[in-house]
C-alpha positions in Angstrom: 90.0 -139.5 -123.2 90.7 -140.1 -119.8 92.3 -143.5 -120.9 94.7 -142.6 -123.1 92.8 -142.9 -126.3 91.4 -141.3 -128.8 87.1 -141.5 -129.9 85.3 -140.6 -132.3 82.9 -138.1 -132.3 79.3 -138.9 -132.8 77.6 -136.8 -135.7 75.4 -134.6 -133.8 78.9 -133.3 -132.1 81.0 -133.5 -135.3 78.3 -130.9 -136.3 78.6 -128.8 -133.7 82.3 -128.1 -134.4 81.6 -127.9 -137.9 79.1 -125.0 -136.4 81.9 -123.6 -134.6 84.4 -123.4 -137.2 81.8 -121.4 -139.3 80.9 -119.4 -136.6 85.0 -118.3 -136.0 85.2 -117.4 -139.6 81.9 -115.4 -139.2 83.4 -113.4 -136.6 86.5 -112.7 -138.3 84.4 -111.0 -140.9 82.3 -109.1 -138.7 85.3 -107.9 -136.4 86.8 -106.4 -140.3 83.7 -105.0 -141.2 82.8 -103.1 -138.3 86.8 -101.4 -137.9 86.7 -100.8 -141.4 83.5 -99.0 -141.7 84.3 -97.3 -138.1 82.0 -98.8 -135.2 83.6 -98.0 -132.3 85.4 -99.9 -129.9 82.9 -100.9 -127.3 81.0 -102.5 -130.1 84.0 -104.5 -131.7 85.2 -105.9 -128.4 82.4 -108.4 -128.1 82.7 -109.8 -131.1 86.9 -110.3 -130.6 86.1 -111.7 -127.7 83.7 -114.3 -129.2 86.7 -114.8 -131.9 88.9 -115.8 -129.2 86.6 -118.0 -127.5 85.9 -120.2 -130.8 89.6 -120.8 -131.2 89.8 -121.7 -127.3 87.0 -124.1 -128.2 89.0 -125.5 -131.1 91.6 -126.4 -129.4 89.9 -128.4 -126.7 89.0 -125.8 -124.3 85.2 -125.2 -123.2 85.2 -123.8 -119.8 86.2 -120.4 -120.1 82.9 -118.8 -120.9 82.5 -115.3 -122.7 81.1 -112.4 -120.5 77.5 -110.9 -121.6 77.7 -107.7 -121.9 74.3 -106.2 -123.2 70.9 -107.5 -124.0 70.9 -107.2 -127.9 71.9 -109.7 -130.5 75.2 -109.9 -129.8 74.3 -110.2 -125.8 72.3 -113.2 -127.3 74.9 -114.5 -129.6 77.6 -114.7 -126.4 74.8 -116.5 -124.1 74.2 -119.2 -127.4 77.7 -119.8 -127.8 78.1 -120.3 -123.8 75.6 -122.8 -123.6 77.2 -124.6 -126.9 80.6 -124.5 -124.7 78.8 -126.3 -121.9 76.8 -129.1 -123.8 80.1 -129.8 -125.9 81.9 -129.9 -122.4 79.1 -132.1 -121.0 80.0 -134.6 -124.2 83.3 -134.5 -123.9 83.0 -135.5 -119.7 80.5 -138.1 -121.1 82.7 -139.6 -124.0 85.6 -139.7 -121.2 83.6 -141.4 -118.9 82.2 -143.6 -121.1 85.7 -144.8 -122.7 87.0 -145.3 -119.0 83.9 -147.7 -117.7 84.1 -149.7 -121.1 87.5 -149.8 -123.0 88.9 -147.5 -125.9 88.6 -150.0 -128.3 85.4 -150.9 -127.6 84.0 -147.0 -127.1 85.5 -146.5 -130.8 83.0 -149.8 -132.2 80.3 -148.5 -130.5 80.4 -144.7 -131.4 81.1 -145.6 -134.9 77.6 -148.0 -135.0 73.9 -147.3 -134.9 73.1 -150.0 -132.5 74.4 -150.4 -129.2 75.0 -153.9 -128.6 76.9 -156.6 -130.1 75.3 -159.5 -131.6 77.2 -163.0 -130.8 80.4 -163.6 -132.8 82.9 -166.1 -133.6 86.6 -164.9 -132.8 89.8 -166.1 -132.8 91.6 -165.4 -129.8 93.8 -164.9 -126.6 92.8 -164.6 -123.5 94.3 -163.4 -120.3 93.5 -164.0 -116.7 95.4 -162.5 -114.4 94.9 -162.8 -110.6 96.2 -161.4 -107.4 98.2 -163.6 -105.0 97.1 -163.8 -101.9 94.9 -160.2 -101.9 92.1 -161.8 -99.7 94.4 -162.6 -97.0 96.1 -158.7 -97.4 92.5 -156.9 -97.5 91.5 -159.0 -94.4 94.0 -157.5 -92.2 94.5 -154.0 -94.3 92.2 -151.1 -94.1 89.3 -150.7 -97.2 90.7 -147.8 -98.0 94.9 -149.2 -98.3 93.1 -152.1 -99.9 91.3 -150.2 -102.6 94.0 -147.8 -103.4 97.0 -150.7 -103.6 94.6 -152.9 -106.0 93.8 -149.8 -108.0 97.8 -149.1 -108.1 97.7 -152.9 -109.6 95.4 -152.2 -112.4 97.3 -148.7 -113.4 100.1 -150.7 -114.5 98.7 -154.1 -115.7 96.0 -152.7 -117.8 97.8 -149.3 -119.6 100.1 -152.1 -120.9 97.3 -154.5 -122.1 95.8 -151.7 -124.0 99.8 -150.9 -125.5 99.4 -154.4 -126.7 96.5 -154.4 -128.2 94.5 -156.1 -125.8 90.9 -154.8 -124.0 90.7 -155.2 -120.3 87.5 -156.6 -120.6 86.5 -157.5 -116.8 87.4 -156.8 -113.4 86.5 -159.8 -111.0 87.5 -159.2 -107.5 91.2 -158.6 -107.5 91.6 -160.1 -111.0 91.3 -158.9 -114.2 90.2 -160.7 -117.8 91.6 -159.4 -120.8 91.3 -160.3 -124.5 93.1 -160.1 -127.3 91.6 -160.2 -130.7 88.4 -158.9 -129.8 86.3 -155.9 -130.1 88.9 -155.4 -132.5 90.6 -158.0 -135.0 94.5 -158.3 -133.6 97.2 -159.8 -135.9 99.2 -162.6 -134.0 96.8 -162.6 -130.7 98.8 -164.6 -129.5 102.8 -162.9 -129.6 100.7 -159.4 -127.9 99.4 -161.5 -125.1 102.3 -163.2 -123.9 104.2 -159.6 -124.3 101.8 -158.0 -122.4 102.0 -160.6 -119.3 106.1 -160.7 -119.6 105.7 -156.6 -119.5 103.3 -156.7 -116.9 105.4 -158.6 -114.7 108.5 -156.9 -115.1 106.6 -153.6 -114.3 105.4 -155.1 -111.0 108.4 -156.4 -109.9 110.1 -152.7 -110.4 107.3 -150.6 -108.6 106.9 -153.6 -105.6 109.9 -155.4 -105.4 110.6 -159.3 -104.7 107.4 -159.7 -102.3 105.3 -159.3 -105.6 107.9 -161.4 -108.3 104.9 -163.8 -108.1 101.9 -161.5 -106.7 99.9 -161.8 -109.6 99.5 -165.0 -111.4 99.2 -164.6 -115.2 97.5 -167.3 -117.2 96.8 -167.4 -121.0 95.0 -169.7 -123.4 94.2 -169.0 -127.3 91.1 -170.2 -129.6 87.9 -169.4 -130.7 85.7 -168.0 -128.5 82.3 -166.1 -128.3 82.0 -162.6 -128.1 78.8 -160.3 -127.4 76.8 -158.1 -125.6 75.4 -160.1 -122.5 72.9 -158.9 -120.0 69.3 -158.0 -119.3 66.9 -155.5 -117.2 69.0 -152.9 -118.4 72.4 -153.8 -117.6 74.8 -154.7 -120.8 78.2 -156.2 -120.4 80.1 -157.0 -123.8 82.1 -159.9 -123.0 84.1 -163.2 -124.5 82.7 -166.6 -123.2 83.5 -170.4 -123.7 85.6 -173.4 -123.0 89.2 -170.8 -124.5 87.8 -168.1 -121.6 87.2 -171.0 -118.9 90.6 -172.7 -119.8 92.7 -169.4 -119.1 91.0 -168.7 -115.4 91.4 -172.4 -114.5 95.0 -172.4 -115.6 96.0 -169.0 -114.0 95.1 -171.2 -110.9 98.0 -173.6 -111.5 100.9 -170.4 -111.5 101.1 -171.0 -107.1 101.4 -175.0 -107.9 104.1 -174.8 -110.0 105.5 -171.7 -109.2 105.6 -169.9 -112.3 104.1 -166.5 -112.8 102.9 -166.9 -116.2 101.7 -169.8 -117.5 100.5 -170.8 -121.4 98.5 -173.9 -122.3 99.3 -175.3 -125.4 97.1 -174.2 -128.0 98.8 -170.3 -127.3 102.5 -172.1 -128.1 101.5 -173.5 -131.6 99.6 -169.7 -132.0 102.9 -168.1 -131.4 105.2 -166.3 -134.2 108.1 -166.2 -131.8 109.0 -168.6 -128.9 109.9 -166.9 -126.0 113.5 -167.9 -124.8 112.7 -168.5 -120.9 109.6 -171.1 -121.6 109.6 -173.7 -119.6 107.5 -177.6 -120.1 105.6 -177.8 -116.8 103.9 -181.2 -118.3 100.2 -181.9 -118.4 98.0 -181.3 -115.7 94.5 -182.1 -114.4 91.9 -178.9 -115.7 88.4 -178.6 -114.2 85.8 -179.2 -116.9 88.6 -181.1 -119.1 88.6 -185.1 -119.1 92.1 -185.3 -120.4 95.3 -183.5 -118.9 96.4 -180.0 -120.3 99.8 -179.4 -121.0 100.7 -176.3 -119.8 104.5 -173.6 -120.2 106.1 -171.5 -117.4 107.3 -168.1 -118.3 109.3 -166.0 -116.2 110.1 -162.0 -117.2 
């Protein structure tokens, strides 16, 4: 996969290799047969070459198609097996594709279910909000193209790390990105892989950008139950997490200009956490949209 990870492949393609493998040791057979019993060279070439070409295709390879050289059965064996090459190249584009737009992790649930949505589901989790200091103000005066291309730079470094974490990027919202932890796939202290990621994340921006970007991207993370699904209609489908532990991370990743720190934790992702990170910091309660008492939030820095 293009991402970095590893899917599943569906049954009708887990076939098809299956179909290779017997065709490989087919040839092999054929290819002894015909110099044992003295067919001539022209006539065993063919087939070696169609030996070669399944063990290419077994290793990953299927563009390097096998030349047609006659118009009898094994002229229509080499134009079958090219066409097999391209449709299990097609899949393979598709799969790659596929795992890029949505997510390893959540490619790997849906390839390995007969439906193709997610019904609502109650999860414990993490969630992390990360934003873009001041990108509005830097695209204004910045060509599309620079803008693009330093945003995208962002993302290759923020999101490889989420995934090392166990965490799926699950949304891109402007120049931020939403990712969870604990969901499409159950995660083991949500919590501890979160606030890693964020510390990483940090640290890795600060090497490739220097001191203007030490708080360029404000981090902020909140942990509890949450709602996860697929969401959508007229034939768009967006799996996503909702509720008040998704609204309580964005809203708090606001506060990381206020008070200065890049990272920021509420509460409820403290008492989650195995291991207390030494550089934490009590930034005391503050006012949260949508909350009628204060939320005491934590500084982080890398």
């Amino acid at each position: 996969m293009a991402t970095g990870a590893l899917v599943r492949l569906p049954a009708a393609d887990e076939d098809a290799v299956l179909l290779l493998f017997g065709v490989s040791g087919g040839l092999a057979l054929y290819v002894t047969i015909f110099v044992l019993t003295g067919i001539v060279q022209p006539a065993v070439e063919p087939l070696r070459e169609l030996r070669d070409a399944t063990r290419r295709v077994a290793s990953g390879v299927f563009t390097e198609r096998v030349p047609v050289t006659s118009v009898d059965d094994l002229g229509d064996l080499a134009v079958s097996f090219n066409e097999m090459q391209q449709g299990l190249h097609e899949r393979e584009s598709l799969h790659a594709a596929f795992g890029s737009y949505v997510g390893p992790a959540l490619a790997e649930r849906l390839l390995g279910q007969t439906d193709s949505t997610f019904e609502g589901e109650d999860v414990e989790v993490s969630v992390f909000f990360a934003d873009v200091r001041d990108f509005t103000a830097y695209s204004s005066r910045t060509a599309a193209r620079d803008a693009v291309a330093r945003l995208n730079r962002l993302f290759e470094i923020a999101v490889p790390i989420i995934r090392l974490h166990g965490g799926h990027a699950n949304k891109y919202i402007g120049d931020a990105v939403l990712a969870v932890f604990g969901t499409p796939q159950p995660l083991v202290n949500h919590a501890d892989h979160a606030v890693a990621a964020a510390l990483e994340i940090q640290r890795a921006l600060f090497d490739e950008f220097g001191e203007s970007l030490r708080i360029g991207i404000g981090i902020g993370i909140n942990s509890g139950r949450a709602i996860a699904g697929t969401i959508g209609g007229g034939g768009k489908l967006e799996f996503t997490v909702i509720g008040d532990t998704v609204n309580v991370a964005s809203r708090i990743e606001s506060l990381t200009k206020e008070t200065g720190a890049p990272i920021l934790l509420t509460q409820a992702t403290l008492d989650a956490l195995t291991t207390v990170p030494v550089s934490l910091v009590d930034r005391g309660p503050f006012d949260i949209r949508g909350k009628s008492e204060k939320l005491h939030v934590h500084g982080l820095r890398p």
